[in-house]
C-alpha positions, 0 to 999 in steps of 0.5 A: 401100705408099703407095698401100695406105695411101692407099687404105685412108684413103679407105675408112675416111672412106668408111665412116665420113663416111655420113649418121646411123644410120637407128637414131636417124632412121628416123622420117622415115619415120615409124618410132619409133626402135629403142628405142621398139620396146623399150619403146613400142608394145603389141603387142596394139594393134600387133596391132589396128592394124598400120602397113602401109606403113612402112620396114623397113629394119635400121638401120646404124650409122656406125663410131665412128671413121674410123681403125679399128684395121683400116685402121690395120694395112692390111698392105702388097701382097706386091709392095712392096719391103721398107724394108730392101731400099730404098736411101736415095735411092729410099726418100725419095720414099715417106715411108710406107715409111721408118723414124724413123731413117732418116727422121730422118737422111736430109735429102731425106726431111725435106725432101720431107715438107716439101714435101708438108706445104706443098702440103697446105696449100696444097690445103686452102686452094685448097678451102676458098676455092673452096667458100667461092665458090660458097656465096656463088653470086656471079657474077664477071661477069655482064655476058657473059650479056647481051652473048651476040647482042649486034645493032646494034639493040639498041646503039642502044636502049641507047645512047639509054636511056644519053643520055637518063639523062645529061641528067638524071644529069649535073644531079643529081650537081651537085645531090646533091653540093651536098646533100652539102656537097661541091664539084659535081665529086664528084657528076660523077665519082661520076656517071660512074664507079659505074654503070660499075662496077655494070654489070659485076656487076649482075644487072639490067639496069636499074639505075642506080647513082650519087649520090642524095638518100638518101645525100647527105644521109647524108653531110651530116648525118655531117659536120656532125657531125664537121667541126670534128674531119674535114676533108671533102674530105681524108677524102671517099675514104676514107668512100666506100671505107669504104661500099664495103668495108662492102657488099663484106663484106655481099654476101660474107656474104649479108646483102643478104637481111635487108632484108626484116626492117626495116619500109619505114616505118623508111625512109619516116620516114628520106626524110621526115625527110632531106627537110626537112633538105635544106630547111633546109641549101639555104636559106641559099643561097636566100636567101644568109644566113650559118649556123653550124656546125648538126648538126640540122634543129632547130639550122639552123631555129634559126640561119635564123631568127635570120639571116633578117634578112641575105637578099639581095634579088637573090638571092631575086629569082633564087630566086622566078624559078628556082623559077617556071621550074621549076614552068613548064616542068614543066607545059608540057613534061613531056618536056623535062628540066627540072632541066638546063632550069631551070640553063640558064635561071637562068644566063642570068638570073644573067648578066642580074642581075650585068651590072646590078651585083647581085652574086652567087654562082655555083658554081666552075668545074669543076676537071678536073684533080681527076679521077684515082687518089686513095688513101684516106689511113689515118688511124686516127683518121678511120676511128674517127670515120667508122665509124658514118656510113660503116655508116649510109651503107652499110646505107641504100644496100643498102636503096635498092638493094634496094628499087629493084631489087625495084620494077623486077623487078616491073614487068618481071619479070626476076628479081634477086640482092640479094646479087650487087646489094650487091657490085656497089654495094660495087665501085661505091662502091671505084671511086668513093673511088678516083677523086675521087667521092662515095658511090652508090646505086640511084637509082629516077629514073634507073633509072625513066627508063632502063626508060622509054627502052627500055633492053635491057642493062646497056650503057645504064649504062655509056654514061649513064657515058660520057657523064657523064665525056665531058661534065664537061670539055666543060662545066667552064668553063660550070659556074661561071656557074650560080648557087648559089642557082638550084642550092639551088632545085633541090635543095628541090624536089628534096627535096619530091618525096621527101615521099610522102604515100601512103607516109605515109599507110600507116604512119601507119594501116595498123598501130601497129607501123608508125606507131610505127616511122615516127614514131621515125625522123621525129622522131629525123631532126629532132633528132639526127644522121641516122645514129642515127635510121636505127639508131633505127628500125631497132632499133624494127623489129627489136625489133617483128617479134621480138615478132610472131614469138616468138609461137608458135602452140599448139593442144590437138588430139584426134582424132574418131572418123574417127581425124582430128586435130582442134582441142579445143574449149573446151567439149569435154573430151578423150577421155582425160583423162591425155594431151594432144595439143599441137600446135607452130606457128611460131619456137621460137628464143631470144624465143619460148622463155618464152612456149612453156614457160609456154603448156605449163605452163598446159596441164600444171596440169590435175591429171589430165594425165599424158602430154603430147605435143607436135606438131612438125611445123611447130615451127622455128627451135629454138636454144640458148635453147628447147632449156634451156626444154624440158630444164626442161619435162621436169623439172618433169614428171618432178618430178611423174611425168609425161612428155613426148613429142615426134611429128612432129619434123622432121630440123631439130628431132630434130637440134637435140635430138640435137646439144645432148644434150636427146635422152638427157634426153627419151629416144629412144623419146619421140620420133616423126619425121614421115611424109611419107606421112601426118602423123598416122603420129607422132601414133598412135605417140606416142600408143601410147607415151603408153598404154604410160607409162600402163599402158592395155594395151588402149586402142584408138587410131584413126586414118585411115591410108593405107597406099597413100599411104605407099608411093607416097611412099615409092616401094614398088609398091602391094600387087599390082603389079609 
């Protein structure tokens, strides 16, 4: 008996979890719906224009509900044992056949229910997981895709693209986690552990993920915000946990995508902006003045200037040779890596100076045994105060990321997840917090130089790695006779590299949405925190692409007398005066809605107009908001006796109709769906039920009409074939 109601379940959600009644969209066929059989279409002018081709197909109704009483009242295989005849013990197993009473007082039967509730449970959860997977279309790993036939050779150009980014890696940390206010040991780990990390779930096979100015300079400006409330380094694992968990969600929700909806200017004004607050934060080390707590570029130019008079001569005597080295060697020897060249040479002049009794400052050694498993500490307070910067911080790193990998996938043409990227920045950046680093993202040097050094497989990010945590306890005594003020020259002209004058000079004249976008971010990074004025320009951007979208595109159209649709002209008058064709194109979401009832009430102030008839076909995007603006169209032209009347309505569109009720207000035989046979099928049936409202019992409507392409489309053999 179980197996029959089982069974009789699974035929009625069979029967009744079918796709909507072809009654109400056959019109993608370009069918009306079966009340505009009733009351549409003339029949003398169906006579003079028959629709050939079309679907006839009876429509089938779905079953109002999946419990039918029938399947309710399934009687049970003459085999079955009666309930009666059943013992207590053998009737547990089948609760179907089990009667309250004896349900009620048997505890195995109770208890088996209980069981089976739980697995059930259990199950649905199991499916429910495993679909919410693969809509996200995240690969658990897809690392083993590029070590299938894995040869030697190609380990040994991988491993030469590795050591090749470590010699510029290994510097760069140093230099980014002084960007960052942090000691340099935060950038090594972090340089040594995110691209590990990143290449197990990166999809490209160059990218490098680690420390970069963007999002050092992010950190900084977050804590000089809050140092007086947040200890730095206490909190540091936390704050990069928290980008971490940040781009894990994003990733899990397939938001990396929306990057493409905020301008690049908004990210150019931020680099700018960020460029020249490096300048002003590293020049106290420059010129080894003291500063005070300053949270804005405009603040730390302030304080320099009232300082400057405290430079140390020595120090700026090491900062003018450092810089000259620097522009030297770069010029000279392109290949060679000039930040770790410029270190190396600024130590022996540092030694040079103190041996002479010029004292100066010099970094700390490298504290190795800093390195290891360190847990966020969740502090309620922290994560409250931290929360804007750690979102800053992670929505500017998806976007670098972004935007890196998209630059290299071009010059390369491999093809790239954005998604599956932010979740392999999100586990970088977990890893990262957890082991004594600092915040990563995709560095485009790094990964540049890596495409460059002949890189085959995301095998030359985890020897870059490798390498990089092989090297901090090799060269941590080394470290702490580098001079502070050698390291903060790096970082300037560092920093001036960052300024793109090409880059500016396109979002400053290419359009006025992007000058606008650009200039707010520039000068918000100027005067306040670094975070609001990322937000800042993002906001701009949004709030200009929403204005550039929700513009939808309406155009009067009349038909030839080919029976071709065709633009009405200004001068030109319509064929028939009480019917106006209008056709729809572009977003009709929330923004557009105003602009489109008002576009529609224009056209409807004709006072000859009687029937208007909208084109939909490339109309999308409706929502709740353009939804109650059409309900209010067809009210106003009800109030004065005129209709409204949709063709070409996509399934998209006629199910935002149906769903929110707005089809019982226009009425189904007002509707047309779109043909893919031929475009203008609606159009002709919209205008047949416009001459209908009218009363035009003999208007002829022509139209070109292919009866052939309709049913090579619709796959039905052409008239005469087999």
């Amino acid at each position: 008996m179980l197996a029959s109601a089982l069974k009789a379940k699974k035929s009625a959600s069979t029967t009744g979890s079918g796709k909507p009644a072809r009654a109400e969209g056959a019109g993608a066929k370009g069918q009306s719906l079966p009340a505009q059989e009733k009351a549409g279409a003339l029949p003398a002018a169906e006579a003079a224009h028959p629709k050939p081709g079309l679907a006839t197909k009876p429509a089938v109704s779905a079953p109002e509900s999946q419990s039918s009483p029938a399947h309710a009242s399934a009687p049970a295989p003459a085999s079955a044992p009666a309930p009666a005849a059943s013992p207590p013990s053998s009737a547990a197993p089948s609760s179907a056949s089990v009667s309250p009473a004896s349900a009620a007082s048997s505890p195995s039967a109770a208890a088996a229910d209980d069981e089976d509730e739980d697995v059930s449970w259990r199950l649905q959860i199991k499916t429910a997981l495993a679909a919410a997977w693969r809509n996200i279309k995240l690969d658990p790993f897809p690392l083993r895709h590029s070590l299938r036939g894995y040869s030697a050779a190609t380990l040994g150009r991988d491993t030469k693209a590795g050591l090749n980014v470590a010699l510029l890696a290994f510097p760069q940390a140093m230099a980014y986690a002084l960007i960052a206010g942090l000691p340099v040991q935060y950038g090594i780990f972090c340089a040594a552990i995110a691209p590990v990390v990143a290449a197990l779930f990166s999809t490209s096979r160059l990218t490098m993920v680690g420390p970069t100015n963007a999002t050092a300079v992010m950190v900084l400006s977050t804590y000089l915000v809050l140092q007086r409330d947040i200890p730095p380094l206490a909190s540091m694992a936390l704050f990069t946990c928290m980008v971490g968990a940040l781009l894990l969600a994003g990733s899990l929700m397939g938001i990396a995508g929306l990057a493409q909806y905020v301008s690049r200017s908004v990210v150019i004004g931020y680099v700018t902006g960020a460029a020249l607050l490096i300048v002003a934060h590293q020049t106290k080390d420059v010129l080894n003045i003291p500063l005070q707590h300053a949270s804005t570029f405009i603040d730390i130019v302030r304080q320099t200037a009232f300082t400057i008079d405290h430079a140390d001569p020595a120090t700026m005597l090491l900062s003018a040779v450092t810089a000259g080295f620097w522009f030297w060697i770069s010029k000279r020897f392109a290949a060679v890596p000039n930040v770790a060249a410029t270190l190396l040479f600024s130590a022996l002049v540092g030694a040079a100076l103190q041996y002479h009794g010029y004292p100066l400052q010099m970094l700390s050694p490298l504290p190795v045994d800093s390195f290891g498993f360190t847990p966020p500490e969740l502090n309620p307070q922290w994560f409250s105060l931290l929360m804007s910067g750690a979102l800053a911080v992670a929505f500017l790193a998806s976007l670098e990321n972004t935007f890196m990998a998209k630059t290299l996938a071009a010059r390369t043409g491999e093809r790239v997840d954005v998604n599956q990227e932010m979740f392999a920045l999100g586990a970088a950046n977990m890893a990262s917090g957890m082991l004594s680093g600092m915040p990563a993202s995709g560095s485009l040097s790094r990964s540049g130089l890596n495409w460059a050094s002949g890189a085959i497989t995301p095998v030359s990010a985890i020897t870059c790695g490798l390498l990089c945590g092989l090297a901090a306890p090799l060269l941590a005594q080394l470290i702490g006779y580098i001079p502070r003020a050698s390291l903060a020259v790096v970082v300037i002209l560092t920093a001036f590299g960052l300024i793109n004058k090409r880059d500016i000079t396109f979002s400053l004249f290419s359009t006025k949405s992007d000058a606008a976008v650009f200039i707010t971010t520039f000068v918000a990074a100027l005067l306040a925190p670094l975070d609001t004025a990322i937000f800042m320009g993002v906001g701009l951007s949004i709030m200009l692409f929403l204005r550039k979208v929700s513009r939808p595109h309406l155009v009067e159209f009349t038909f030839n007398e080919q029976g071709q649709l065709m633009e009405l002209l200004e001068d030109k008058r319509r064929d028939d005066p009480q019917i106006s064709i209008i056709h729809v194109e572009g977003e009709l979401f929330f923004a557009a809605a105003d602009l489109f009832r008002d576009e529609i009430r224009r056209v409807c102030a004709d006072p000859n107009l009687r029937v208007v008839i909208l084109r939909m076909k490339r109309a999308r995007h409706l929502d709740a908001t353009s939804v109650m603006a059409m309900a209010e169209l067809i009210q106003f032209l009800r109030e004065t006796d005129r209709h409204l009347v949709i063709s070409g309505a996509t399934e998209d569109v006629y199910a935002v109709i149906k769903a929110s009720g707005l089809l019982k207000l226009l009425g189904k035989e007002n509707i047309f769906m779109a043909s893919p046979g031929n475009p203008n099928i609606s159009t002709r049936n919209a205008l047949l039920r416009a001459q209908a409202l009218l009363g035009q019992k003999s208007a002829p409507v022509r139209i070109f009409y292919d009866p052939e392409k309709v049913r090579e489309r619709e796959g039905v053999a052409p008239a005469g074939g087999a």
